[in-house]
MARKOL-265379 format. One line per field, with one value per residue (C-alpha): residue number from 1; residue in three letters; x, y, z. Coordinates in steps of 0.05 Angstrom, whole numbers, plus 5000, padded with zeros to 4 digits. Example, Ala and Ser with C-alpha at 12.3 -4.5 7.8 and 13.67 -1.06 7.14 Angstrom:
BEGIN
seq	[1:2]
type	[ALA:SER]
u	[5246:5273]
v	[4910:4979]
w	[5156:5143]
// end
This chain:
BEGIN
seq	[1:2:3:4:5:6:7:8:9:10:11:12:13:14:15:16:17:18:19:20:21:22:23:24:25:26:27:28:29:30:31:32:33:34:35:36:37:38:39:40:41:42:43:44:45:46:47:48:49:50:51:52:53:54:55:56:57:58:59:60:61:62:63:64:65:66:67:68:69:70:71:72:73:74:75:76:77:78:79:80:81:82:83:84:85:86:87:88:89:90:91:92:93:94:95:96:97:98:99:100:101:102:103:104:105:106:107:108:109:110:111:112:113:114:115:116:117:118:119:120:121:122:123:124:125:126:127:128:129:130:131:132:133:134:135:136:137:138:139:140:141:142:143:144:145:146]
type	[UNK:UNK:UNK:UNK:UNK:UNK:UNK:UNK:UNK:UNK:UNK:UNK:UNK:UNK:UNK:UNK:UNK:UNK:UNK:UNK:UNK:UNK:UNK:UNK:UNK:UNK:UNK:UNK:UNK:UNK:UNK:UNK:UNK:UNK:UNK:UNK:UNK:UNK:UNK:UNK:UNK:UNK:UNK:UNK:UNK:UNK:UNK:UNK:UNK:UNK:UNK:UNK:UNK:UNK:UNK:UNK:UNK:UNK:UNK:UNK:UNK:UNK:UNK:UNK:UNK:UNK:UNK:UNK:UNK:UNK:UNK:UNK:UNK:UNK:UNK:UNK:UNK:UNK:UNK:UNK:UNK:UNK:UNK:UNK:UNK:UNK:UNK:UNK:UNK:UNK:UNK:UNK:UNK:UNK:UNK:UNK:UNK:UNK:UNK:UNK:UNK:UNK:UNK:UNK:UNK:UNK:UNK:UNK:UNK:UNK:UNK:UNK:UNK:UNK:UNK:UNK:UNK:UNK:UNK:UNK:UNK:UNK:UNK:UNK:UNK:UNK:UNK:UNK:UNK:UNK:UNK:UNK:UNK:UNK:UNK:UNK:UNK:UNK:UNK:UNK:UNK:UNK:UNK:UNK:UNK:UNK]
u	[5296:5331:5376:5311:5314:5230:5245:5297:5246:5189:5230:5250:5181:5152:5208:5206:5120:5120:5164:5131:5206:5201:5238:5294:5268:5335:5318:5244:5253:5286:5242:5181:5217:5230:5155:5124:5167:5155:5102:5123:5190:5139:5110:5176:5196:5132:5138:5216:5193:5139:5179:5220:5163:5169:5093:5084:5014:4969:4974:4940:4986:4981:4893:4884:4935:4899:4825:4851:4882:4814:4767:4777:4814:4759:4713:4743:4754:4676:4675:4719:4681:4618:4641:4677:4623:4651:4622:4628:4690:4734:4695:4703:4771:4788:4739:4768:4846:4827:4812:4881:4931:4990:5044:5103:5140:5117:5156:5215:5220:5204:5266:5313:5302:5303:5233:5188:5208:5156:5096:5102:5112:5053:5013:5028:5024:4952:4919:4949:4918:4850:4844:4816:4753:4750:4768:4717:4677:4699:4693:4611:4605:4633:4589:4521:4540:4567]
v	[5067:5123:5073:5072:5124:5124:5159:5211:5223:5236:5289:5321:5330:5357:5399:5425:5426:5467:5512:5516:5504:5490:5426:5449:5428:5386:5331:5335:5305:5246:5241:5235:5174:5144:5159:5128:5063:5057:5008:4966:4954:4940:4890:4858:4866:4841:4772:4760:4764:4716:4663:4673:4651:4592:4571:4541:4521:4576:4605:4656:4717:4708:4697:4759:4803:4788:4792:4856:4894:4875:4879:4914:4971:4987:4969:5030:5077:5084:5090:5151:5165:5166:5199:5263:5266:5256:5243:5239:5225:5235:5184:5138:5146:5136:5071:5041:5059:5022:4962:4947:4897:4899:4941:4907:4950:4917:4857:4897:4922:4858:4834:4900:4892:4805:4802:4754:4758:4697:4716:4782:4766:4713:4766:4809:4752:4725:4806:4818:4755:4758:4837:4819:4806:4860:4917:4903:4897:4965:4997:4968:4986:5063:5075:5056:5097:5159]
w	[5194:5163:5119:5075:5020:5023:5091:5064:5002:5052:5084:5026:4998:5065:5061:4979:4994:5065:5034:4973:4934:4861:4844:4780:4710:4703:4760:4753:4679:4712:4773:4729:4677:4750:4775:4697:4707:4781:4772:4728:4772:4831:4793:4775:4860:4878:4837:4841:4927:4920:4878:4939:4998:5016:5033:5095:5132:5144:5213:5251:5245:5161:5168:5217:5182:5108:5153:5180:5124:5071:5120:5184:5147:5103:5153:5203:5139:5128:5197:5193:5134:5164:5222:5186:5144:5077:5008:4937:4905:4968:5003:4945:4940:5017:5019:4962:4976:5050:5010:4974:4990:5040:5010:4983:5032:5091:5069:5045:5119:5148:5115:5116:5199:5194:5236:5203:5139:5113:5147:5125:5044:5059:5081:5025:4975:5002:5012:4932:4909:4962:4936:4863:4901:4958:4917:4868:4929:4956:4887:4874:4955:4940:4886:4912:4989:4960]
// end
């Protein structure tokens, strides 16, 4: 796990935010090209990996994992939502964040660590694709309860 630079990064920014350190002008330039291209290079990850599954049949780990991550996640966020009380744009924002698809970085790790390395690109594949429909969802859904 610590082999992953996400893990070192986390660190480091718990560490520069408890602390309330200032990050120098000369690497926050750089940091922010990094953070303005960041998605564009997830993107490019994202489809390079998914010319790379190789799609097999369906099977139960792939259907409850893309059930679970569009449905049951939201499904428990508005519980919490409900439960802490919390409205407006807040609730909005935690409803509709519950909603989107299985991070690329699921798959990354699945294959850093050599544990199912198809099922979990499958999953990520089918809750990207699947997602153009529940986030819209989740997005009309936010707007008329909070």
């Amino acid at each position: 796990m610590l082999r992953l630079p996400v893990i070192h990064a986390m660190i480091l920014g718990i560490i520069f935010n408890a602390w309330s350190i200032p990050i120098p002008t000369p690497l926050l330039t750089p940091i922010q090209y990094l953070a303005d291209g960041f998605m564009a290079v997830a993107l490019i990850l994202l489809g390079a990996q998914i010319a790379l599954i190789k799609m097999s049949k369906l099977n139960r780990v792939i259907i409850w994992g893309t059930i679970g991550r569009l449905l049951v996640g939201p499904a428990v966020a508005l519980a919490v939502i409900w439960t802490l009380q919390i409205d407006g744009i807040i609730a909005q924002s935690l409803l509709i964040a519950s909603a989107l698809p299985t991070s690329r970085n699921s798959a990354t790790l699945a294959l850093e660590h050599d544990v199912l390395q198809e099922t979990a690109g499958q999953i990520v594949l089918f809750t990207t694709l699947l997602s153009a429909i529940s986030v819209t969802f989740f997005i009309y859904l936010s707007t008329v309860l909070f």
